[in-house]
C-alpha positions as CSV (number, residue, x, y, z in Angstrom):
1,X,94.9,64.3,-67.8
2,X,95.6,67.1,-69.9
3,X,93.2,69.4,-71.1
4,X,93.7,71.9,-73.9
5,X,91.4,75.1,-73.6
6,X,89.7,74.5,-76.7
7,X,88.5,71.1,-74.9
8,X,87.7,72.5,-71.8
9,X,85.6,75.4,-73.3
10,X,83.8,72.4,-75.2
11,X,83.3,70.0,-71.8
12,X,82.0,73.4,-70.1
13,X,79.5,73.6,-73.1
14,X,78.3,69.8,-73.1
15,X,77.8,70.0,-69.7
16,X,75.5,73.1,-69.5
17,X,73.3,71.6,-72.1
18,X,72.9,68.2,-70.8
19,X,72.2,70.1,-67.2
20,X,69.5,72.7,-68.9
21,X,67.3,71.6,-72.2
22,X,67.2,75.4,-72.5
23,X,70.6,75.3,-73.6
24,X,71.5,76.0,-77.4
25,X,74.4,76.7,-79.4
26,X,74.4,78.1,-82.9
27,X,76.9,79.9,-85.0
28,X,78.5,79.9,-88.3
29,X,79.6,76.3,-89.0
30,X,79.9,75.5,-84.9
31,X,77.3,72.2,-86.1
32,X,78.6,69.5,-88.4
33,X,81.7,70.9,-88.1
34,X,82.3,71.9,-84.8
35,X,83.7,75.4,-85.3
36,X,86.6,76.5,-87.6
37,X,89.1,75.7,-83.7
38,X,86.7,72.5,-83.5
39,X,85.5,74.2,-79.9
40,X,81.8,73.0,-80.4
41,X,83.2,69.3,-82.2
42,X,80.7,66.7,-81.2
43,X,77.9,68.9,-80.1
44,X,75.5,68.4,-82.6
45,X,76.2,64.8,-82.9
46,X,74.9,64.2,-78.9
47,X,72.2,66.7,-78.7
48,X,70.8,66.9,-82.0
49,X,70.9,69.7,-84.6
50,X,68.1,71.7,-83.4
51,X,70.2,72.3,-80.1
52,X,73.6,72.9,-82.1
53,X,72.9,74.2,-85.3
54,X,74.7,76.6,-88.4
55,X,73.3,79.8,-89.1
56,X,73.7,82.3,-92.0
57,X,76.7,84.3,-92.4
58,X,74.7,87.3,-90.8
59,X,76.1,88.3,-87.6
60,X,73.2,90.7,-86.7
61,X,70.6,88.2,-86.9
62,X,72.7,85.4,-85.2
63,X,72.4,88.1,-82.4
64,X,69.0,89.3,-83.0
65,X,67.9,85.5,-83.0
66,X,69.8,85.1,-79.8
67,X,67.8,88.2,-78.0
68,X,64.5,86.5,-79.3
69,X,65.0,83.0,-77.7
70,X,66.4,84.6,-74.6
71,X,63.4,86.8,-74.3
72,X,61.3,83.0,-74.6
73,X,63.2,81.5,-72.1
74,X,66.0,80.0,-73.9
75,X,69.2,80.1,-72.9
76,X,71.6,81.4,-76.2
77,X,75.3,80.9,-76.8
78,X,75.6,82.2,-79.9
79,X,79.2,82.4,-81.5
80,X,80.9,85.1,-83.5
81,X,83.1,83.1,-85.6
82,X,86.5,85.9,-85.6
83,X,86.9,88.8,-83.2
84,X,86.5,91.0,-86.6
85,X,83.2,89.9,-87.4
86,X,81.4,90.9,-84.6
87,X,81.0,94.6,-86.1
88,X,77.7,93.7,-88.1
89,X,76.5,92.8,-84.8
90,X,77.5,96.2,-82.9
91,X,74.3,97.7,-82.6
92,X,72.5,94.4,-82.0
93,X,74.7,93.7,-79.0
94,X,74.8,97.6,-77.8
95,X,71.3,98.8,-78.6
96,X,69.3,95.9,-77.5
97,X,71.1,93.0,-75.8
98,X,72.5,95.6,-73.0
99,X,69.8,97.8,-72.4
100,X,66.8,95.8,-73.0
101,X,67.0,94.1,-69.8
102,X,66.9,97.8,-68.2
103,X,64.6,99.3,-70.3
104,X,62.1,96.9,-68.5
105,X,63.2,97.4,-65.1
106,X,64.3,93.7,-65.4
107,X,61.1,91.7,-66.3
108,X,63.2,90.8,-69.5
109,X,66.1,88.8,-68.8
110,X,68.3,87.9,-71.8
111,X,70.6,85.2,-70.3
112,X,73.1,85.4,-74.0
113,X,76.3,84.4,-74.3
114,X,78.2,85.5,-77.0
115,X,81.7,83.4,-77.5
116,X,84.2,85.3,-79.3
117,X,87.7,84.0,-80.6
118,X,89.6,87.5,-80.0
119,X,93.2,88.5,-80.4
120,X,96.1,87.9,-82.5
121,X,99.0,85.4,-82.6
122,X,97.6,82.8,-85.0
123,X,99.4,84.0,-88.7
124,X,95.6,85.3,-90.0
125,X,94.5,87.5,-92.2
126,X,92.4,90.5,-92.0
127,X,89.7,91.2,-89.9
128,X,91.1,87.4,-88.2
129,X,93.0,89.0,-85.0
130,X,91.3,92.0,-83.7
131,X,91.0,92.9,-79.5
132,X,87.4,94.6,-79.1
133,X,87.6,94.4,-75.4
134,X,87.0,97.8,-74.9
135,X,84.3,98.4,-77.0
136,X,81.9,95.5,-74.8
137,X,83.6,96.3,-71.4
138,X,82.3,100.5,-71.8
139,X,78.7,99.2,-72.5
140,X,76.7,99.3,-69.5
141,X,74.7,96.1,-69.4
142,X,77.4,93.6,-70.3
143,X,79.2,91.5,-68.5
144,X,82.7,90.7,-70.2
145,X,84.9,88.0,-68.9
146,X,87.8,86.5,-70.6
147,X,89.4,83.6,-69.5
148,X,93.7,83.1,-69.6
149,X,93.5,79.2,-68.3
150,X,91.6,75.9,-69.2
151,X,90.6,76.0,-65.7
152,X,88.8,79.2,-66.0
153,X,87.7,78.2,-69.6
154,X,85.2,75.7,-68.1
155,X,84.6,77.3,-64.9
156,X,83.4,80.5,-66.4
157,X,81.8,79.4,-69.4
158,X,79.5,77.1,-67.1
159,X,78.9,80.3,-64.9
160,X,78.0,82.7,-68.2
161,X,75.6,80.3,-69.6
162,X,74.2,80.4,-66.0
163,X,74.1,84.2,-65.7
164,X,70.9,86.2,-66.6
165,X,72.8,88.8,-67.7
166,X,74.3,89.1,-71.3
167,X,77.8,88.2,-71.3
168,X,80.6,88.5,-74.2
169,X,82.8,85.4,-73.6
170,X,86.5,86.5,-75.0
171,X,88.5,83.2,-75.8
172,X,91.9,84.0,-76.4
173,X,93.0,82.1,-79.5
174,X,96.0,82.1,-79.7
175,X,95.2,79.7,-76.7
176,X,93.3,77.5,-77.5
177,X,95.8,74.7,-77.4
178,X,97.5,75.3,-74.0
179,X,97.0,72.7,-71.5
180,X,96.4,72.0,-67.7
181,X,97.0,69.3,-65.9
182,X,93.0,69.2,-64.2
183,X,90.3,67.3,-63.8
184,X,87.0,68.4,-65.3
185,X,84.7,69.3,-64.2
186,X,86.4,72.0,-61.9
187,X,85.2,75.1,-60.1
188,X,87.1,78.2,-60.2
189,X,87.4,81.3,-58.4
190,X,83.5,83.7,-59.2
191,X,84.0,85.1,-62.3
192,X,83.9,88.9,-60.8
193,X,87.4,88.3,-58.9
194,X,91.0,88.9,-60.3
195,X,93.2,86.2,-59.5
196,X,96.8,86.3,-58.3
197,X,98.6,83.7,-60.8
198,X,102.2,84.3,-59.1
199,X,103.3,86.8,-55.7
200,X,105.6,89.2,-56.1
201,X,106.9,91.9,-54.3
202,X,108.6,94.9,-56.9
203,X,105.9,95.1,-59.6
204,X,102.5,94.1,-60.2
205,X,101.5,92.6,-63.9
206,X,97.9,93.2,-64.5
207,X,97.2,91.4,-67.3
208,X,94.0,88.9,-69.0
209,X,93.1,86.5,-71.6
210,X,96.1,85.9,-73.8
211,X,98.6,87.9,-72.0
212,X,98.3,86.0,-68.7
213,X,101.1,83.3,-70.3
214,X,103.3,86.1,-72.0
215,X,103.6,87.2,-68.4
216,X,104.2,84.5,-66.5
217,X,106.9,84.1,-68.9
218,X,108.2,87.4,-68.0
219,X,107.9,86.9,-64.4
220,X,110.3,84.1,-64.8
221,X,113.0,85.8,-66.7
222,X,112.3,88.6,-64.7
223,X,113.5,86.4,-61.5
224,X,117.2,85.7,-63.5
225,X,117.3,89.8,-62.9
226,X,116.6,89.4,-59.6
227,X,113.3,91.3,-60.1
228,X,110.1,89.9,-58.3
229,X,107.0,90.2,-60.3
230,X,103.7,89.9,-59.1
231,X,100.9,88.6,-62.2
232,X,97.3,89.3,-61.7
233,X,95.3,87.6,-64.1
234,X,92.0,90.1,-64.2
235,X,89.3,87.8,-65.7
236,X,86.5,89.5,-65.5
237,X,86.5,93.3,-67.7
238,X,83.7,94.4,-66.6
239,X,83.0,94.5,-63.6
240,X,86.5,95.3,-63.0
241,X,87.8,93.7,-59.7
242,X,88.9,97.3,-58.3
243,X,89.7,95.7,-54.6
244,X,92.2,93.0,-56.1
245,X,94.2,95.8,-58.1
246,X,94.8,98.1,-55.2
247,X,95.6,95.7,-52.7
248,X,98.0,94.2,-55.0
249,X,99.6,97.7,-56.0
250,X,99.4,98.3,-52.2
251,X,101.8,95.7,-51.9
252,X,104.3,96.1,-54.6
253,X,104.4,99.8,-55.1
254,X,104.5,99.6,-58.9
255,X,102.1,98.7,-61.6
256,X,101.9,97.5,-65.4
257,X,99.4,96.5,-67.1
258,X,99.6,94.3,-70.4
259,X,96.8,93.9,-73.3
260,X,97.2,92.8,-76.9
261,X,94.7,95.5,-77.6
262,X,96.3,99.0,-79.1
263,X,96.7,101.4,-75.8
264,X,94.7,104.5,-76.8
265,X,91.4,104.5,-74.4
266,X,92.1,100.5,-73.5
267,X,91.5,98.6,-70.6
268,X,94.6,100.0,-69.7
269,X,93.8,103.6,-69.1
270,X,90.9,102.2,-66.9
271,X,93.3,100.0,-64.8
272,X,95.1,102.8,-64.3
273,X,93.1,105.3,-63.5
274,X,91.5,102.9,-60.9
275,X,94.9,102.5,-58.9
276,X,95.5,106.0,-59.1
277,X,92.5,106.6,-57.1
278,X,92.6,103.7,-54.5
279,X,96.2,103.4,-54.4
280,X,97.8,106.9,-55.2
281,X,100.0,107.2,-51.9
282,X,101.3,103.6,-52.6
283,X,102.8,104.3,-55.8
284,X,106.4,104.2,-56.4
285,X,106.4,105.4,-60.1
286,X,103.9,105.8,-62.9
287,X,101.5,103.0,-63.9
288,X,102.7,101.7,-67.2
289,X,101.4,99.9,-70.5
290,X,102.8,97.1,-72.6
291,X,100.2,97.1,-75.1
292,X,99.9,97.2,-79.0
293,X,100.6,100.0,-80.7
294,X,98.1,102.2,-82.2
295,X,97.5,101.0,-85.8
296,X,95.4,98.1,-87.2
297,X,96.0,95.1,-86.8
298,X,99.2,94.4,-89.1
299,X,99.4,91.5,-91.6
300,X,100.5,88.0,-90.4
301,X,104.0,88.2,-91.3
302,X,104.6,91.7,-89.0
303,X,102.1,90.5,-85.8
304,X,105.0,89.3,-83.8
305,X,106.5,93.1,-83.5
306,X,103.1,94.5,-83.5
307,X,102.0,92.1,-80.0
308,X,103.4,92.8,-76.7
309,X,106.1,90.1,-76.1
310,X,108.3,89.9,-72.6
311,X,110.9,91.8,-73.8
312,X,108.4,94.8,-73.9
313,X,106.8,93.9,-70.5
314,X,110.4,93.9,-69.7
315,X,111.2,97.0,-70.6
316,X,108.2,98.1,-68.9
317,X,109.6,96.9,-65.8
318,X,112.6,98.5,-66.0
319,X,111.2,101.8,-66.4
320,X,109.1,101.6,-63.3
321,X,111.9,100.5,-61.2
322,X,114.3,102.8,-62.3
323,X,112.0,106.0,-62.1
C-alpha cells in the first residue's frame, strides 16, 4: 500500500501515543483540524483533545509550555506551524531547551520534539519556505534529524519522540505527498547514520530532507552521460555521520553536496570541511555546493530559479569531473 509522507509522519505519531500516555501533541490548529498539511488529521478525534490540542499563536510559549511538561515527565511534540515562524521561539529553543538538560548535569531531561514544515517548493508566501537547518544543527544540545523518505518519516519520528534529548524534526514540505510502496509500521536505519540511497563510483551527492529526490533524479540523468553518481541521503544534521561521508568520498574521489538552504556558513561548509579532513588524500577535485543562493527567500513566482534543481547539481558534477 502506498503511503504518502504526510501519512506516515501521522501513523508514526498515533502510534507513539497509543504506546506512551505521556505522549502529547499541540500546536497551532494541529487539533480539530489536523494541521494546515492535515499531518496530525484524526488525532484529536482518537485520543481526546487534552492529548492533541490548539494553542495560541505564540510560538515562544508553545515552546516554553513544551520545556515545562517535559521537565514533568511528559513527553512534548510540539509543532511550529511554517519553518518562518519558529523565530519567536529562538531563544526558547536555544537558551533553555538545549542547555537545560546540561546545566543540570542531566537530572532534567527534556525529551521535546519540535516538528517543523521547512523548505521551499510549495508557491507560499513570505516567511512560508524558509531552511533554518543551520541555525538548530550549530546549537549544542540538539539533535536535528530530517527525514527525505516515508520510510524514514515514521521510523525517525517514532525514534525522536523516544529520545530524551530535544530534537528539531525537519519535514521537508514540499514532500509531503511522495509515496512508498511500505508497510507501516517499519524500522529504519538509527537515526545517527547517513544512508546510501544509490552507489556510485565518480561523484558522491550528499544531500537531506527535500533534496534527496532532486538527486536521485540527477543521478538518473546523470547515468544518460555516462556519469555514475553516488547519493547519500545524510538524515541526521547533527550529529553529522562523519564515518559515512568519508568512506563514501573514499570511494568516489569527488564530492557535492546539495541543500535548499542559501550556501554562506550551511550545512554545506561543514560537510566539507569534514571530508577535507578525513578524506583529503582521496580527493580528486574540490568539494562543491548546489545550494540556494544567498538572498531571502524569493516570492512564489521566482522559487523555481532560486532552489537547487538537477540541472545545477548537474553542473556541479561537471565541474568536479572536469577539474
Amino acid at each position: 500500500m502506498a503511503v504518502t509522507l504526510a501519512q506516515a509522519i501521522n501513523a508514526a505519531l498515533a502510534d507513539e501515543m497509543e504506546a506512551d500516555p505521556k505522549v502529547l501533541m499541540f500546536g497551532e490548529d494541529v487539533g480539530q483540524l489536523g494541521g494546515v498539511f492535515r499531518v496530525t488529521d484524526g488525532l484529536q478525534e482518537r485520543f481526546g483533545d487534552k492529548r492533541c490540542y490548539d494553542t495560541p499563536l505564540a510560538e515562544s510559549g508553545i515552546i516554553g509550555t513544551a520545556i515545562g511538561l517535559a521537565m514533568y515527565g511528559w513527553r512534548p511534540v510540539a509543532e511550529m506551524q511554517f519553518d518562518g515562524f519558529t523565530y519567536p521561539a529562538f531563544e526558547q529553543i536555544v537558551s533553555h531547551l538545549a542547555k537545560m538538560p546540561n546545566r543540570s548535569r542531566g537530572t532534567v531531561k527534556l525529551p521535546v520534539t519540535v516538528r517543523i514544515p521547512y523548505g521551499g517548493g510549495i508557491g507560499a508566501v513570505e516567511h512560508h519556505s524558509e531552511s533554518p537547518e543551520a541555525y538548530w544543527a550549530h546549537t549544542a544540545g540538539l539533535k536535528v534529524m530530517t527525514p527525505g523518505t516515508p520510510d524514514d518519516g515514521y521510523s525517525m519520528m517514532r525514534a525522536a519522540i523516544r529520545s530524551d534529548d530535544p530534537v528539531i524534526f525537519l519535514e521537508p514540505k514540499r514532500r509531503y505527498w511522495m509515496k512508498s510502496d511500505t508497510e507501516l509500521p517499519v524500522t529504519t536505519e538509527p537515526t545517527h547514520e547517513a544512508v546510501v540511497r544509490r552507489e556510485g563510483t565518480d561523484v558522491t551527492l550528499f544531500c537531506y530532507g527535500p533534496m534527496v529526490r532532486t538527486c536521485l533524479e540527477a543521478a538518473d540523468q546523470a547515468a544518460d552521460e555516462g556519469w555514475s553518481l553516488e547519493v547519500v541521503d545524510l538524515r541526521s544534521l547533527s550529529p553529522l555521520d562523519t564515518a559515512a561521508m568519508v568512506a563514501s568520498v573514499q570511494r568516489t574521489g569527488r564530492a557535492i553536496v546539495v541543500h535548499e538552504a542559501a550556501m554562506t556558513l550551511g550545512i554545506g561548509a561543514e560537510v566539507a570541511a569534514r571530508i577535507q579532513e578525513g578524506a583529503f588524500y582521496h580527493l580528486e577535485a574540490p568539494v562543491l555546493r548546489a545550494t540556494g543562493f544567498d538572498t531571502p527567500y524569493p516570492p512564489a513566482k521566482l522559487e523555481e530559479y532560486w532552489l537547487p534543481d538537477v540541472d545545477r547539481i548537474l553542473d556541479a558534477v561537471e565541474r568536479s569531473l572536469t577539474f
